[in-house]
C-alpha positions in Angstrom: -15.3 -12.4 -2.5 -17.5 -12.2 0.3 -16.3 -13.1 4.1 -18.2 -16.2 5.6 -21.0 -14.8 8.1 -19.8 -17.3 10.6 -16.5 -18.7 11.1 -15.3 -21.5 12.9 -11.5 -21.6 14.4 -10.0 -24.9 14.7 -7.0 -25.1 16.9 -7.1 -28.1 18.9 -3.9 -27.7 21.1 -1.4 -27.0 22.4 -1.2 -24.1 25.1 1.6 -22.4 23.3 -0.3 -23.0 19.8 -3.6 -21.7 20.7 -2.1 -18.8 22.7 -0.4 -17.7 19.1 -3.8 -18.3 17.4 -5.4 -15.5 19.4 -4.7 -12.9 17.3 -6.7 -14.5 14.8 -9.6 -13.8 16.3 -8.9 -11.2 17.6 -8.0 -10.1 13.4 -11.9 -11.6 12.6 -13.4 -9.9 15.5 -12.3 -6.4 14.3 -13.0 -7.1 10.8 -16.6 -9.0 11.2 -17.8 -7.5 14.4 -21.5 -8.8 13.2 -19.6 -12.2 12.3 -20.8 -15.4 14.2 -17.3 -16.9 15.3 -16.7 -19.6 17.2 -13.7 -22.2 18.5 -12.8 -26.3 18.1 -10.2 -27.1 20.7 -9.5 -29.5 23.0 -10.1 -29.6 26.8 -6.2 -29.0 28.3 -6.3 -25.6 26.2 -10.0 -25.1 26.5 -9.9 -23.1 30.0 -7.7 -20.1 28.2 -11.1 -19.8 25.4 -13.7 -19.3 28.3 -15.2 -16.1 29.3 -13.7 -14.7 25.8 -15.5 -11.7 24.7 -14.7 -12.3 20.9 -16.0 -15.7 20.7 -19.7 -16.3 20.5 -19.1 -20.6 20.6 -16.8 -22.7 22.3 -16.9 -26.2 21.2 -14.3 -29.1 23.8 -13.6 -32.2 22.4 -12.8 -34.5 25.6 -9.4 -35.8 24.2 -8.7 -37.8 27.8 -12.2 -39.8 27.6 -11.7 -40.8 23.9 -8.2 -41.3 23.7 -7.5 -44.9 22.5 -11.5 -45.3 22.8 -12.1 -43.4 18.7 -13.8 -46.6 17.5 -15.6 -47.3 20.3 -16.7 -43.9 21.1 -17.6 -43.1 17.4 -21.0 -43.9 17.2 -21.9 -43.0 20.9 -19.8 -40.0 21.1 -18.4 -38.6 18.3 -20.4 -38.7 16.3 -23.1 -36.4 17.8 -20.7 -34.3 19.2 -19.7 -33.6 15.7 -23.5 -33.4 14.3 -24.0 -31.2 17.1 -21.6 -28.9 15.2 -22.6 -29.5 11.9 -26.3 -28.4 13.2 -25.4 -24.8 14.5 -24.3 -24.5 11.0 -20.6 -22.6 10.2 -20.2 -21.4 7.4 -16.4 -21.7 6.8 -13.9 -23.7 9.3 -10.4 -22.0 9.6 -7.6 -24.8 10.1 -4.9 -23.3 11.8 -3.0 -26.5 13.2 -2.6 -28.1 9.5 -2.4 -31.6 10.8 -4.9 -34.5 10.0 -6.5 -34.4 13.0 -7.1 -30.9 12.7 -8.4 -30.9 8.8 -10.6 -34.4 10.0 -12.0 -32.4 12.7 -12.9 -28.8 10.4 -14.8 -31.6 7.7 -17.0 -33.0 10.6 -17.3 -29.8 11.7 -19.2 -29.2 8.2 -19.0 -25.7 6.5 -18.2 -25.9 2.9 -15.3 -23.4 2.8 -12.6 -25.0 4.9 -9.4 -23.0 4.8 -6.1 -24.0 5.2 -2.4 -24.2 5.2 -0.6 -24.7 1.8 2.8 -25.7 1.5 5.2 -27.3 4.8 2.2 -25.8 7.1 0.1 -27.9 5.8 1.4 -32.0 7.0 0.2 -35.2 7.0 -2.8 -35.4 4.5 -4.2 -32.0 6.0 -4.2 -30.1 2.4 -6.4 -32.8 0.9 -9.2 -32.0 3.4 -9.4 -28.6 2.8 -11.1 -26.5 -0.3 -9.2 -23.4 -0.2 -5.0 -23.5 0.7 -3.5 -20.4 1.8 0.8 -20.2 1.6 2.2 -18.0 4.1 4.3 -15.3 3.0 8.5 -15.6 3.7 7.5 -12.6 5.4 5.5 -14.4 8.1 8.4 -15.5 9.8 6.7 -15.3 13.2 3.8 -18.5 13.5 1.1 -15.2 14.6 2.1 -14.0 11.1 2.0 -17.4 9.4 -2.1 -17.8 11.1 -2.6 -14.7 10.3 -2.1 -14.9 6.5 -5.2 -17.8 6.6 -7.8 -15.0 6.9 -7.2 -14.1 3.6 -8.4 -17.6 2.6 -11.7 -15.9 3.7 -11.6 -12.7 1.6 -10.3 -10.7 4.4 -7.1 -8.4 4.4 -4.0 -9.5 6.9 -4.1 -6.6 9.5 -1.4 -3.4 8.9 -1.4 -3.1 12.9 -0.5 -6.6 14.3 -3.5 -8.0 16.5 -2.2 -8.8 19.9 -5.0 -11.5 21.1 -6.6 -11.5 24.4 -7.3 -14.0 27.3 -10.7 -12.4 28.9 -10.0 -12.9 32.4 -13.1 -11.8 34.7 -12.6 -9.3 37.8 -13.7 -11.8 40.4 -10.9 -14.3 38.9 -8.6 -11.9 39.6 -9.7 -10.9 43.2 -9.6 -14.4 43.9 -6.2 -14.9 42.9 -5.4 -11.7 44.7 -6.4 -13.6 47.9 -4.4 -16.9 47.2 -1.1 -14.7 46.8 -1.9 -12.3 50.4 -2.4 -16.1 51.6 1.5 -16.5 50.1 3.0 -13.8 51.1 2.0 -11.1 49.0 2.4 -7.6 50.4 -0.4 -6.5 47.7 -0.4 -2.6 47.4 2.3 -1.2 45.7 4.4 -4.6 45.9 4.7 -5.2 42.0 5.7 -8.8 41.0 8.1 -10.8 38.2 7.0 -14.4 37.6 9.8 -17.0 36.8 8.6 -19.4 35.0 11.3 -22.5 34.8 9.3 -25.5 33.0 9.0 -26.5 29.6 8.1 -29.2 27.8 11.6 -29.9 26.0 15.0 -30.6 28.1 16.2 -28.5 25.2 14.3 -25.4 25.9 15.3 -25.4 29.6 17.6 -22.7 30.8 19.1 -23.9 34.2 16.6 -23.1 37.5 20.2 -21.7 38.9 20.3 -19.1 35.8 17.0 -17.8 36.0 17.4 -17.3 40.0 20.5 -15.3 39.3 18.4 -13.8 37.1 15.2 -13.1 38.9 17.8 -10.9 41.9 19.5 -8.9 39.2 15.8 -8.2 37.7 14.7 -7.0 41.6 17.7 -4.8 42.6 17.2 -3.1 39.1 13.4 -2.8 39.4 12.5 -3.7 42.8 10.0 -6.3 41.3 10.1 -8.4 44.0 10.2 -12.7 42.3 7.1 -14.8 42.0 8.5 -18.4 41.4 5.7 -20.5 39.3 5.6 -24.3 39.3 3.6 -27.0 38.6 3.2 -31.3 39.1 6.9 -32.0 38.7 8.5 -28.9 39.1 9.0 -28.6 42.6 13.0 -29.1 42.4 13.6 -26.3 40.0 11.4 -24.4 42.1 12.8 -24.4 44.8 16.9 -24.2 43.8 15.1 -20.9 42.2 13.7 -19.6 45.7 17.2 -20.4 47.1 19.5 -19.0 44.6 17.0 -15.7 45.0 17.1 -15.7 49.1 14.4 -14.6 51.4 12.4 -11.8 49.0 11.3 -15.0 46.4 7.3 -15.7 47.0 6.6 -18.8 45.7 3.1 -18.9 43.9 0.5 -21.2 44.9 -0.9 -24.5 42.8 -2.7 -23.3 39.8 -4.8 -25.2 37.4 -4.1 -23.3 33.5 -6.8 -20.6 33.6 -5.5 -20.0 37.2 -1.9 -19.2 35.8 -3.7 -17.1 33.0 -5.3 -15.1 36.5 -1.7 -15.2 38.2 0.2 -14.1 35.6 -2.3 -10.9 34.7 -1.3 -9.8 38.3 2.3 -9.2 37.8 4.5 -6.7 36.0 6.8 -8.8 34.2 7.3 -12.3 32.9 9.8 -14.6 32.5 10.5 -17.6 30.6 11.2 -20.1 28.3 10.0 -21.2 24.7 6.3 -22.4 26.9 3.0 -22.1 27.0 2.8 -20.4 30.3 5.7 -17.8 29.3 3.7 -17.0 25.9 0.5 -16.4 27.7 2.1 -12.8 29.0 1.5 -11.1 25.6 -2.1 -11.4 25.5 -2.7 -10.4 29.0 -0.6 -7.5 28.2 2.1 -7.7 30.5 5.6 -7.5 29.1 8.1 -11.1 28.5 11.4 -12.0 28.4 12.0 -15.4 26.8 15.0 -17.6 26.7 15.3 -19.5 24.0 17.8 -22.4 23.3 16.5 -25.3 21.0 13.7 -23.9 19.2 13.8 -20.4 16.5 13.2 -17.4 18.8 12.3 -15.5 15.3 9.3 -17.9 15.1 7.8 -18.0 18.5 9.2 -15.1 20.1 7.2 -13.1 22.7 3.7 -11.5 21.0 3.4 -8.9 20.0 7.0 -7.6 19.2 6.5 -4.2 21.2 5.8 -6.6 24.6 8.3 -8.8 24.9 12.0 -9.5 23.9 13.6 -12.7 22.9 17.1 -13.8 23.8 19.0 -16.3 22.0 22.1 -17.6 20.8 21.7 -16.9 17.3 25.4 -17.0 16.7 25.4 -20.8 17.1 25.4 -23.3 14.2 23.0 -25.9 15.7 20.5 -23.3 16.3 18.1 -23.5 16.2 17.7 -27.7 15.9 14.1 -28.2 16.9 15.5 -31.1 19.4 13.5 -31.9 21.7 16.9 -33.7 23.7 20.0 -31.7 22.8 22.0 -34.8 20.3 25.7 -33.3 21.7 27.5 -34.5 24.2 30.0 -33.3 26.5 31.3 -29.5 26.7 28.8 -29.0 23.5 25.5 -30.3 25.1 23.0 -27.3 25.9 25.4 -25.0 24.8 22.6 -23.1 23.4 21.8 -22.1 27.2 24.1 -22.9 29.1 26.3 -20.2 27.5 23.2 -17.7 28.2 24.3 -16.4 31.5 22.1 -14.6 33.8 24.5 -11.5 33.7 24.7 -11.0 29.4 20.8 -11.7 29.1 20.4 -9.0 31.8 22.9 -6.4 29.5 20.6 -7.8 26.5 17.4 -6.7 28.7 18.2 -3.4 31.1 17.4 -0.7 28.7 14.2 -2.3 27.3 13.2 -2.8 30.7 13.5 0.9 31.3 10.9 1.3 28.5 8.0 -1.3 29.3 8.2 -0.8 33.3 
């Protein structure tokens, strides 16, 4: 079988999801360097695709102006937009979300290879719309693996050497950012940072600001990285208990828009935090993660690739993982998962690999 001469990625969202499709491309790149390839997403994940070196089209569908508006905006909007697609002419479409959104939107798209997930990857009416089904391996436990095994849908091999995937950030993005955190408080020279990153989208997933302050000083005194606290709209309580649980050496980082935190983040040393999007965006800018995990399978979204980041989890616990977005138990049981994660036996779990990526 020969590989498709161009190639269209569809991964419409979310941050975390696309940040694990990376090494997809970065997998077709290496293979087809001649290849046209090019991405379907959605605008909220959009900014982490631009300025990438390994695509050669971006395509944003504007979810916020069509959302509750697909009727109405069919015939004006999406229509052509889709046309538009169809017209530069793919190929094959890769399907990489396997929901019906996602198999509706690789069929507009046109090609007439669409690949896709068979099996539980594959929900909703998603297998119906594609024309070839790949079924991950019980080997693929991690999702990278699980995306990975699509390309063989297109006659290619699954990489020995796991692909790590790359964000291209630009040198002027950077010296920009540089300028916002001197602006901050940032020494710059040799003052290496950590970024703490508290959020995520699920209560479940949320390890206690307190813990990860407690944290962030054992982190410093061992490594002298000195604590970059990020935030965003909603997230200024946690960020602060975090700045005061650290004391005086914290730096808080300044607002950031997503590609902004892909810029921030590229600056430090070390990240981390949670089962996120922000947290997994460490891996492809090569900088090294550790991630907390409470409600959701550490095995399957741990930090990428496997030599940049470690995972820490409760895997002794019968309710984990429960894919919860609210932890169910109450009492002494709820967020056990974390709360029995203290800041000094995830810092035993993490000293000696820190000795080896620092």
């Amino acid at each position: 079988m020969t590989a498709p001469a161009s190639i269209l990625i569809v991964r419409l969202s979310a941050i975390g999801d696309v940040i694990h499709s990376l090494p997809v491309l970065d997998a077709l790149r290496t293979a087809l360097p001649t290849a046209r390839i090019g991405w379907l997403v959605e605008e909220l994940s959009a900014p982490l695709l631009q300025n990438h070196p390994q695509l050669d089209k971006l395509y944003i569908i504007p979810k916020k102006r069509w959302r509750g508006k697909w009727l109405s905006s069919f015939r004006s909007e999406i229509r052509p937009f889709f046309a538009a697609i169809r017209a530069d002419g793919w190929d094959a479409t890769l399907d990489l979300q396997g929901l019906s959104k996602s198999g509706l939107a690789a069929l507009g798209a046109g090609g007439k290879l669409r690949v896709g997930f068979a099996g539980p990857n594959a929900r909703e009416i998603n297998a119906f719309l594609s024309t070839r089904r790949v079924r991950p391996q019980p080997s693929d436990r991690h999702v990278v693996q699980q995306n990975l095994r699509l390309i063989e849908g297109l006659g290619l091999s699954v990489p020995g050497e796991p692909p790590r995937g790359m964000i291209g950030i630009l040198p002027e993005e950077q010296q920009a950012m540089r300028e916002k955190l001197t602006a901050a408080g940032w020494r710059g020279g040799g003052e290496r940072l950590v970024a703490i990153n508290p959020g995520a989208g699920w209560s479940s997933k949320r390890w206690s600001p307190a813990s990860f302050g407690e944290l962030a000083k054992r982190i410093e005194k061992v490594t002298g990285l000195r604590p970059l606290v990020l935030w965003g709209p909603g997230e200024e309580a946690w960020r602060d208990e975090i700045a005061a649980t650290i004391g005086p050496s914290h730096l808080i980082a300044p607002p950031t828009r997503i590609r902004e935190l892909a810029v921030l983040i590229s600056l430090t040393s070390l990240m981390v935090g949670g089962d996120t999007g922000p947290t997994h965006m460490a891996g492809p800018l090569g900088i090294p993660v550790i991630s907390i995990f409470g409600a959701s399978d550490g095995h399957r979204n741990r930090p990428w690739p496997p030599t940049g980041g470690v995972m820490v989890q409760q895997e002794e616990m019968e309710c984990v993982p429960c894919w919860k977005t609210v932890c169910p138990l109450e009492g002494e049981k709820n967020l056990q998962c974390l709360r029995t994660l203290t800041p000094e036996a995830v810092m035993q779990r993490v000293e000696s690999w820190l000795a080896t990526v620092l």
